[in-house]
N, C-alpha and C positions, 0 to 999 in steps of 0.2 A: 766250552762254558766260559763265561766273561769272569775275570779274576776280579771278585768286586774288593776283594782285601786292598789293589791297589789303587782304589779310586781315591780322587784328590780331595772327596773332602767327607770328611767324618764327622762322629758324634760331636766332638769340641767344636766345628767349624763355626758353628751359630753363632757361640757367643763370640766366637774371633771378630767374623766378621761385623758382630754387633759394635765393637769397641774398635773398628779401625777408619781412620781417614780415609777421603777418596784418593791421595795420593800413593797411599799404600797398600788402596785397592788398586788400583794402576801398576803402581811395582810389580803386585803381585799376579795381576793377569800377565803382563808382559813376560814375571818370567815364565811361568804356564806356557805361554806363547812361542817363548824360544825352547822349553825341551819339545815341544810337541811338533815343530817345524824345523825344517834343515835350515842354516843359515843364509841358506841364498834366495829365499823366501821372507824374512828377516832383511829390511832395509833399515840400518841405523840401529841396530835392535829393538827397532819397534814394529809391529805385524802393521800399521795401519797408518807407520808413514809412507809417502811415495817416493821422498826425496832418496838421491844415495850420495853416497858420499863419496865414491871410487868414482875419478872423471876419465877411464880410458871412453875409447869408441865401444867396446864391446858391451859395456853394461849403460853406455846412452843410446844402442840400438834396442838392447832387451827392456827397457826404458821406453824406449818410445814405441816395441812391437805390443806394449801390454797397455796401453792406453787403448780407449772404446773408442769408436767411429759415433758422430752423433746419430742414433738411430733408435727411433721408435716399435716396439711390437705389440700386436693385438691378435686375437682370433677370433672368429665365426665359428656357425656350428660345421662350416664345412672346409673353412682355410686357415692359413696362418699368414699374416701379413708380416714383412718388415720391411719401413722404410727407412735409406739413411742418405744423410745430409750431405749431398758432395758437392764440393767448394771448387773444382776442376772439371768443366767435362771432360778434360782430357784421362781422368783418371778411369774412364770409362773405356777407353781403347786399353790399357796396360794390365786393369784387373782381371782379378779370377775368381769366380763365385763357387763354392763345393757348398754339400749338406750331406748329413747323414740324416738318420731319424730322427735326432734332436738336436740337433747341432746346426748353423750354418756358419759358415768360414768364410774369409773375405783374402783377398791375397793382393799385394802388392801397388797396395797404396794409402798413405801417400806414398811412401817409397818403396821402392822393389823387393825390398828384405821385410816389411812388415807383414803379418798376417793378426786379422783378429775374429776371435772365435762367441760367437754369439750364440746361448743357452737360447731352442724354440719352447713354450709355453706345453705345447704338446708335441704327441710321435707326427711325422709327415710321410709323405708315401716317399716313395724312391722315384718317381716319376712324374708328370706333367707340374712342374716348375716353371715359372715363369717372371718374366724382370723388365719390367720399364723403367723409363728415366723419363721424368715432365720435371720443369720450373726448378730444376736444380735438386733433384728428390729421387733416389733408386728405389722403386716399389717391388719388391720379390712379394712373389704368390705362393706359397705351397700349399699343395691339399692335405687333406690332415688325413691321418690313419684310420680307420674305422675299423680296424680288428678291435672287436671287445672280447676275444672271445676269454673265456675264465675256465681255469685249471683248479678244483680244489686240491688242498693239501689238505690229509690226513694225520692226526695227533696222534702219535700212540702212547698209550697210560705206560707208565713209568712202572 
């Protein structure tokens, strides 16, 4: 059962919120934002800068592995499209393309330590995938899933 005694906002909140600045709605999302996330999620103490402030090489790789590849997605009733924008053909002999159900992962590039992880719109099969490259453009094909099949759950009276 969800403990709603500790939910962040209560009967007084209305009028708080009625009488405060957006600066101090800001404050106060942000600190929201830092107990509800671990610190290394937290750049700057703020959830929704990208900069950081620590300049070793480890955190301008994780830096630069969380950056998106320019890439468009769409779907059909029977595919799921994604194209992305590569600036190298050469990046085409070093990379590595995975997918799960909803997921497709890109691997190493631009550089060899990066990977980026791209949410698919719907589930895909596990099978006949497929990937061209025309005009500077990676098109992957996946078929989409067509299990619809449905489980009901039963309620039982309290």
């Amino acid at each position: 059962m969800f403990p709603w005694n500790l939910f962040p906002f209560d009967k007084e909140m209305k009028s708080k919120m009625q009488h405060m600045k957006p600066d101090d709605i800001n404050q106060y999302i942000q600190e929201m934002m830092g107990k509800a996330f671990p610190n290394d999620m937290m750049k700057n103490g703020s959830f929704f800068d990208g900069a950081s402030s620590n300049d070793s090489s480890e955190n301008k790789r994780k830096d630069h592995t969380a950056s998106t590849l320019p890439s468009s997605i769409f779907e059909t009733h029977e595919f799921v499209f994604v194209r992305v924008k590569m600036k190298d053909e050469e990046w085409l002999r070093q990379m590595k393309i995975y997918h799960t159900s909803n997921l497709l992962i890109i691997e190493h590039i631009p550089d060899i330590e990066d990977k980026h992880t791209i949410t698919l719109p719907a589930l895909v099969n596990r099978k006949g995938a497929k990937a061209d490259y025309h005009d500077e453009v990676l098109e992957i094909k996946l078929f989409k899933s067509m299990d619809r099949q449905l489980s009901e759950i039963h309620v039982s009276d309290i």
